[in-house]
DOTI-598678 format. One line per 5 residues: number of its first residue (from 1); their letters; for each residue x, y, z of C-alpha. Coordinates in nm, 2 decimals, m for minus. Layout:
<drengus>
NUM = A = X/Y/Z | ...
</drengus>
This chain:
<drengus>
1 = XXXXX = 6.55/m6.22/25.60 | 6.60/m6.29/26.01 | 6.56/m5.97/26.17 | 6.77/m6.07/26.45 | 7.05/m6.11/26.17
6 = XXXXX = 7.05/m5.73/26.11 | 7.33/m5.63/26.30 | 7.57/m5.82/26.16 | 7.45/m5.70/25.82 | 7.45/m6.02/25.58
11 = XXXXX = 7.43/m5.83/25.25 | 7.76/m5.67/25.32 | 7.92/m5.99/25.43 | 7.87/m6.13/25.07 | 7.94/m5.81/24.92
16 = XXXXX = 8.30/m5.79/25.12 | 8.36/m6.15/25.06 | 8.28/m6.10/24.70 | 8.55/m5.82/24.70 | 8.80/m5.98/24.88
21 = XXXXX = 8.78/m6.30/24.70 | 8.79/m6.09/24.38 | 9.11/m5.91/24.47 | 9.28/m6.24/24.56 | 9.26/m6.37/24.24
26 = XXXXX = 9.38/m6.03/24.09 | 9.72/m6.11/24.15 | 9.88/m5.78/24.02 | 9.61/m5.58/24.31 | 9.85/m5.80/24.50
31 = XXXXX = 10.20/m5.75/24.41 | 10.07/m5.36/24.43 | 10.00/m5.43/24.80 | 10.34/m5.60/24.81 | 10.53/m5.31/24.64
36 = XXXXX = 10.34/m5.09/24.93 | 10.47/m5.27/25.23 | 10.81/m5.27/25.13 | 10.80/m4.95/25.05 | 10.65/m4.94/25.39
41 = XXXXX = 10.93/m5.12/25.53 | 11.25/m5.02/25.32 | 11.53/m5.04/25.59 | 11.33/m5.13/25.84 | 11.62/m5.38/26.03
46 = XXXXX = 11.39/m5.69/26.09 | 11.13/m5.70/25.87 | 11.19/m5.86/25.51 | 10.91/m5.81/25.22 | 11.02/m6.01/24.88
51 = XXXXX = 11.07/m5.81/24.58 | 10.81/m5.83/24.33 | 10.90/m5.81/23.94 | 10.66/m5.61/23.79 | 10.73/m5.72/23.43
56 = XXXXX = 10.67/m6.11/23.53 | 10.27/m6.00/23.70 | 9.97/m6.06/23.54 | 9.65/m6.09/23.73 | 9.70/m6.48/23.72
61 = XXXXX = 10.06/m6.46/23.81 | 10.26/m6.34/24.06 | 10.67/m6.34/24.05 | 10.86/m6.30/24.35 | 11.20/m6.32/24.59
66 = XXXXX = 11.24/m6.64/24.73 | 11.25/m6.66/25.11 | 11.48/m6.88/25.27 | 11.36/m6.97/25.65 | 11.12/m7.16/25.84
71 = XXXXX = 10.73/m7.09/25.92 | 10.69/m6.90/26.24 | 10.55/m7.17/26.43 | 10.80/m7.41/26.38 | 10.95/m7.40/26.71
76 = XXXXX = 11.24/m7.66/26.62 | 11.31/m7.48/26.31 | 11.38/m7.19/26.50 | 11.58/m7.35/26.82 | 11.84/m7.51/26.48
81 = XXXXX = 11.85/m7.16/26.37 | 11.97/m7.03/26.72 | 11.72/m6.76/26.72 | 11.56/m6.62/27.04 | 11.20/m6.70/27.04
86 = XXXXX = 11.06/m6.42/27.28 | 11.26/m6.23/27.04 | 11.09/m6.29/26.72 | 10.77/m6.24/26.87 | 10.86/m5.87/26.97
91 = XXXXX = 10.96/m5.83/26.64 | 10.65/m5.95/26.43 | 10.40/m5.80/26.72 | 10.59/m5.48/26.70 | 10.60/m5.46/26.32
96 = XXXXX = 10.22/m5.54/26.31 | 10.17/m5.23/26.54 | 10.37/m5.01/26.31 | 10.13/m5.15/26.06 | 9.81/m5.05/26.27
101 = XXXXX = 9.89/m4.75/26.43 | 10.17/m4.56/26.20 | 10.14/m4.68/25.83 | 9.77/m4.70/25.87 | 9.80/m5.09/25.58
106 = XXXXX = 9.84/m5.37/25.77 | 9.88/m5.74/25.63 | 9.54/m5.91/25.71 | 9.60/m6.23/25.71 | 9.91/m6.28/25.90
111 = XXXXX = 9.87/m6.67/25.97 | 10.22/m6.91/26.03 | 10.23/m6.99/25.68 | 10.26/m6.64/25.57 | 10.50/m6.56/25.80
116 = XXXXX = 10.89/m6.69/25.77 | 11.18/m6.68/26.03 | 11.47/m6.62/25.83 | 11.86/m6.77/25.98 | 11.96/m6.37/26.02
121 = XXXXX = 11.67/m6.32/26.26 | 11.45/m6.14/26.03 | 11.12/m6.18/25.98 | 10.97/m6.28/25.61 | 10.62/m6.16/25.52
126 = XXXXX = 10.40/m6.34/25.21 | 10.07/m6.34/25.09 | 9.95/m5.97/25.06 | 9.61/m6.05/24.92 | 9.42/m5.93/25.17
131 = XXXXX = 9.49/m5.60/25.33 | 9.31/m5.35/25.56 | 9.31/m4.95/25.59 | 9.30/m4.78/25.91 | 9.22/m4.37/25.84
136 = XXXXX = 9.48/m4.18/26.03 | 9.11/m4.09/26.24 | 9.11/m4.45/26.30 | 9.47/m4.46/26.39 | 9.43/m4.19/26.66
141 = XXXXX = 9.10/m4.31/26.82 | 9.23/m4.68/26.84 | 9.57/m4.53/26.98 | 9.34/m4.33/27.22 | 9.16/m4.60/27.36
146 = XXXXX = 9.44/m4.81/27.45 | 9.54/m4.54/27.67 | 9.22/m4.48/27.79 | 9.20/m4.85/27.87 | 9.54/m4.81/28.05
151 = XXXXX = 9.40/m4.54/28.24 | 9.08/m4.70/28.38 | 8.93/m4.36/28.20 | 8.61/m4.54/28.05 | 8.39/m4.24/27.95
156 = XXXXX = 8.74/m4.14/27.72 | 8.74/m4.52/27.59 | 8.35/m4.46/27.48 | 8.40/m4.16/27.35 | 8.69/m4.29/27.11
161 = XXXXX = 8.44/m4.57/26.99 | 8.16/m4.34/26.91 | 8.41/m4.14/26.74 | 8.53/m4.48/26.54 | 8.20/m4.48/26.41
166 = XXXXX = 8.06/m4.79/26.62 | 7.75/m4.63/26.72 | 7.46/m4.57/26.50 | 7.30/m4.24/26.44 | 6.97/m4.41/26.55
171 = XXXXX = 7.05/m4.47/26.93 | 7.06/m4.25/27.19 | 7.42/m4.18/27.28 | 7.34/m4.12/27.70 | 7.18/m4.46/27.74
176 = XXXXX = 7.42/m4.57/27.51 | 7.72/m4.43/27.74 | 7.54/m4.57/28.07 | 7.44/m4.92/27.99 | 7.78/m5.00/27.78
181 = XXXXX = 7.96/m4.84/28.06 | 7.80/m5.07/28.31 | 7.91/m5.37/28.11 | 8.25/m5.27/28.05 | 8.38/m5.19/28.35
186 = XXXXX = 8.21/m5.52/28.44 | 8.38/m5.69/28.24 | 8.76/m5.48/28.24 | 8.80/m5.41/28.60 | 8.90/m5.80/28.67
191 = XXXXX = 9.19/m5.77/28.41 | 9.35/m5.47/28.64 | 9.40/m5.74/28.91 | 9.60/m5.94/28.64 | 9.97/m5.89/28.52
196 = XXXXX = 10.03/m5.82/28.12 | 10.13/m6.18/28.09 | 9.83/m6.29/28.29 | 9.57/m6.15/27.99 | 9.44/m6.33/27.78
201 = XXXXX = 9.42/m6.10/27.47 | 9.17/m6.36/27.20 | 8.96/m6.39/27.56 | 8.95/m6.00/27.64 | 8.84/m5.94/27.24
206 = XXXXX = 8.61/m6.20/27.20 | 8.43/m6.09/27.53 | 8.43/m5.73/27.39 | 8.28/m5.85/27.03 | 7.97/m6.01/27.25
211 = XXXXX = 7.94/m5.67/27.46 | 7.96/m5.48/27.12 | 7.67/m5.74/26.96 | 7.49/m5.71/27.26 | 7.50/m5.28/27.21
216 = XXXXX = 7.43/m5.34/26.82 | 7.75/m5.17/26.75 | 7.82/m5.17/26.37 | 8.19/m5.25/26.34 | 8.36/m5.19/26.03
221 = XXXXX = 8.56/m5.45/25.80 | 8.88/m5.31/25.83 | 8.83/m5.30/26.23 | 8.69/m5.64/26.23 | 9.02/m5.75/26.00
226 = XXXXX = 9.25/m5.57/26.27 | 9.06/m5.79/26.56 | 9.12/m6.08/26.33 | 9.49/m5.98/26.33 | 9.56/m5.97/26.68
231 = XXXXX = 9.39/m6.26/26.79 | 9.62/m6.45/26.58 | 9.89/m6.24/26.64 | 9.84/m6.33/27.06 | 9.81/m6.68/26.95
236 = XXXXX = 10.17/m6.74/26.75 | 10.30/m6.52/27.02 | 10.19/m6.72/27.37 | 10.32/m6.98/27.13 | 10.68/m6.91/27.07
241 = XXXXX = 10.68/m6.78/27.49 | 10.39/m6.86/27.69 | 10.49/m6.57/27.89 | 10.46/m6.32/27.60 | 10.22/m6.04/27.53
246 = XXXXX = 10.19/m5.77/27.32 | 10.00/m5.49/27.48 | 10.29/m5.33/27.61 | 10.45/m5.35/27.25 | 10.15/m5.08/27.15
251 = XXXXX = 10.28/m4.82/27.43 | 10.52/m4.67/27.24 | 10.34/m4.63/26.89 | 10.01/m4.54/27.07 | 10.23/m4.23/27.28
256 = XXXXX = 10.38/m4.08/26.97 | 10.06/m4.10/26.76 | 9.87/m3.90/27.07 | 10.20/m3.68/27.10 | 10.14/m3.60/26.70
261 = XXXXX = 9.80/m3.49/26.78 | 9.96/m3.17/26.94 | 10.22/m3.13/26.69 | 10.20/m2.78/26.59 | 10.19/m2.83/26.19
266 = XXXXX = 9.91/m3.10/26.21 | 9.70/m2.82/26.47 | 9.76/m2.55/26.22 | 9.64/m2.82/25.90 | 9.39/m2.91/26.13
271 = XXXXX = 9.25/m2.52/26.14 | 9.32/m2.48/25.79 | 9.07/m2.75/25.73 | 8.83/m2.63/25.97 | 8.84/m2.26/25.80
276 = XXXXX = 8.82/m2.40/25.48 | 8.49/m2.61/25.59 | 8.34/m2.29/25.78 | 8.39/m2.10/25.46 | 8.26/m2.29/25.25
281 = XXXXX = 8.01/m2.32/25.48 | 7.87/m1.98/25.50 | 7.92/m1.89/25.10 | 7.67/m2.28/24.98 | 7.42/m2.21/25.31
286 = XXXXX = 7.24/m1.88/25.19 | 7.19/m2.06/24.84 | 7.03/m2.37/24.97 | 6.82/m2.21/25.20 | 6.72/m1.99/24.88
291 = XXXXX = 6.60/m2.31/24.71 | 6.44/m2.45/24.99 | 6.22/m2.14/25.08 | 6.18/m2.12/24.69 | 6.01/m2.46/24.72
296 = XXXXX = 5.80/m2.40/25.00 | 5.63/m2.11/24.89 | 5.57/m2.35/24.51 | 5.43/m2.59/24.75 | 5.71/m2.85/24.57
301 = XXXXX = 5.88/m2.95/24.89 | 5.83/m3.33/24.96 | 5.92/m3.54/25.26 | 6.03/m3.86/25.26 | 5.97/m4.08/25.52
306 = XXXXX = 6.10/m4.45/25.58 | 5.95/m4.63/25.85 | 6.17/m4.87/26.00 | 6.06/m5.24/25.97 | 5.77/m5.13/25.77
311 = XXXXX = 5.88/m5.47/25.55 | 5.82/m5.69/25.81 | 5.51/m5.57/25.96 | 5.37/m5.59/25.58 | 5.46/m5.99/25.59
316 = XXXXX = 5.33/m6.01/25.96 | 5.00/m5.88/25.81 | 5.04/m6.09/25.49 | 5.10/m6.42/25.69 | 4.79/m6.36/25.95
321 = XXXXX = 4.56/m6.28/25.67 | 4.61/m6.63/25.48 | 4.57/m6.83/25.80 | 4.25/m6.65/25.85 | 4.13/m6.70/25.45
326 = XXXXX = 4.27/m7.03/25.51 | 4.08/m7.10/25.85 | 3.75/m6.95/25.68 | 3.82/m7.25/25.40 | 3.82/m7.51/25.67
331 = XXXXX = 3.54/m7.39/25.86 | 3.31/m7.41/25.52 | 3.44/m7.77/25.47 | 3.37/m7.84/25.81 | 2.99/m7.72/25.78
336 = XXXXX = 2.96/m7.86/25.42 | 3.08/m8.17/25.59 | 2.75/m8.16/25.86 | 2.51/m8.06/25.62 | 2.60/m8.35/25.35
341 = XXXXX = 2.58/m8.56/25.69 | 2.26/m8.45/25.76 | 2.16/m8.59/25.41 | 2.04/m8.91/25.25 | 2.25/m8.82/24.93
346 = XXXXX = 2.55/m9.07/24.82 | 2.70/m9.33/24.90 | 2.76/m9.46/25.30 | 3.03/m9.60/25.54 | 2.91/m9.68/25.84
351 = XXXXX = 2.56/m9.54/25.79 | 2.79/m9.20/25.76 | 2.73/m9.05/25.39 | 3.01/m9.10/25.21 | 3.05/m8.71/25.09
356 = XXXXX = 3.02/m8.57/25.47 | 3.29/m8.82/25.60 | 3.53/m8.73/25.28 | 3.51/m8.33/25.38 | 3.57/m8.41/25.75
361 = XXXXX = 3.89/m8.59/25.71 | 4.01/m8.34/25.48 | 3.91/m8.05/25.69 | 4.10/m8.22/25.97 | 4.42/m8.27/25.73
366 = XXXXX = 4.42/m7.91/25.63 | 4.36/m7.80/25.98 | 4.68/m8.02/26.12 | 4.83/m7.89/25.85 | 4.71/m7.54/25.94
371 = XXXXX = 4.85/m7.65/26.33 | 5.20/m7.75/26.21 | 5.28/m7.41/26.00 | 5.18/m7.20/26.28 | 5.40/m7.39/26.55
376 = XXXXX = 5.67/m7.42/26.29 | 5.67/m7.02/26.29 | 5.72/m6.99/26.68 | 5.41/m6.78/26.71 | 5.14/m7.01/26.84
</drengus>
């Protein structure tokens, strides 16, 4: 593999792709996401999700309502309709927020096709093959740092992203904190200078997707899925009003997710759990340590160890030792070569003994040969 590949962590790429893909073509995985979001969405004023009928599914077919309207980005369509276009972009932004930050299932793949402007003004969704799940953890920390990205309060905004799970238990979290720090307010404190519809929301995420590569952040798929989302989601929006922009759209959702924090039924769940954990706790910790002392004194306790990049130090070593065998080969050919020179045996060209001049030229093929490998590998 490329080392420098690592961080983006190929394997489970084509594992998620193989899982997504898989789940597409399951058609009745999708008319179960379907049923979800309109449960989801059941008298929600603005937002229409097709019925599905359940006895007409099978996992090649999928039966449906029929929506009547035109594709979000048909900006004609709309005008004929009479339909506000600032308007409708408020209302899929804000029902994509209630998605992210109170339902916790969002539509993944919300491109103009999928989405329909209906004559009544409301919005038609399709497509619910691919969907993504945000933990109601997730939901709080993203939903914290917005506001911590509101309030210029960066160690908070860090904090939330180590607590997302973005970090890896293998770095050390204070250089961590200083050097990302450095780069984001680097990077942020421009956009403060800016007005909302001055920002350039697929420009601000893309920028923080480099500073996140550049920190070897591991981002998870559903996170990645909800970047995917808004960058799209800016996009239809600056195009139905240039002026448009949805960060203020999050204020509202963000607020009452922080205000639930502090609600006092979710504190006293929250030290329900927390006793429950501590008890549990105290009664399994006496027993373990039990067994471990037990295998101690047996002399049966065994580490193991995993040294990182072991793998490619092995190859390193494998690679180095053939060029040498290989250079030993060419530097017997090359004194086989002199000594048959030396010799009256054979045949000659050019009074040069036929044998000697055969072993030269293929100890200089080999060792071009030899030349081009090692260049080819970048470690000359």
């Amino acid at each position: 593999y490329i080392p420098e590949t690592e961080f983006f962590n190929p394997t489970g790429i084509v594992e998620e792709f193989s899982k997504t893909i898989r789940k597409e073509l399951d058609f009745t995985e999708e008319g179960k996401n379907a049923s979800r979001f309109r449960r989801n969405f059941s008298g929600h004023p603005h937002i229409f999700i097709p019925s599905i009928f359940p006895d007409l599914v099978s996992k090649r077919l999928l039966v449906m309502e029929r929506i009547e309207g035109v594709r979000i980005d048909d900006i004609e369509g709309i005008s004929r309709l009479g339909l506000d276009r600032t308007e409708i972009a408020r209302i899929g932004v804000d029902a994509y927020f209630k998605m992210f930050l109170e339902d916790g299932f969002f539509h993944a793949d919300p491109h103009p096709g999928n989405l329909f402007v209906m004559p009544d003004g409301r919005l038609g969704l399709v497509d619910f093959g691919i969907i993504g799940w945000l933990s109601p953890d997730m939901m709080e920390s993203i939903a914290s740092a917005l506001v911590a990205l509101v309030k210029k309060d960066f160690d908070s905004l860090i904090d939330e992203y180590i607590a997302l799970g973005l970090v890896t238990e293998d770095v050390d979290i204070e250089a961590f904190k200083r050097e990302f720090k450095a780069d984001i307010i680097d990077f942020l404190i421009p956009l403060y200078d800016l007005t909302i519809s001055e920002i350039n929301i697929a420009q601000y995420l893309d920028t923080l997707m480099h500073v996140a590569i550049k920190h070897r952040m591991k981002i998870p798929s559903d996170l990645l899925l909800l970047n995917k989302c808004m960058l799209i989601l800016d996009s239809i929006g600056r195009e139905l009003d240039p002026n448009f922009n949805f960060i203020s759209i999050a204020e509202p959702y963000a607020s009452r997710l922080i205000k639930s924090r502090y609600n006092p039924k979710k504190i006293y769940k929250q030290m329900e759990k927390q006793i429950k954990d501590l008890t549990n706790f105290a009664t399994t910790t006496p027993k373990q340590v039990s067994i471990l002392m037990r295998k101690v004194l047996k002399d049966d306790l065994h580490i193991k160890m995993t040294p990182l990049g072991l793998d490619r130090l092995i190859r390193d070593i494998d690679r180095s030792t053939n060029r040498l065998a290989f250079s030993i080969v060419i530097a017997a050919i090359i004194l086989s070569s002199a000594i048959l020179t030396l010799s009256e045996t054979g045949g000659r060209i050019f009074d040069i003994p036929l044998l000697g001049l055969a072993g030269f030229l293929m100890a200089f093929m080999l060792g071009l040969w030899l030349l081009y490998s090692i260049i080819r590998s970048g470690r000359l």
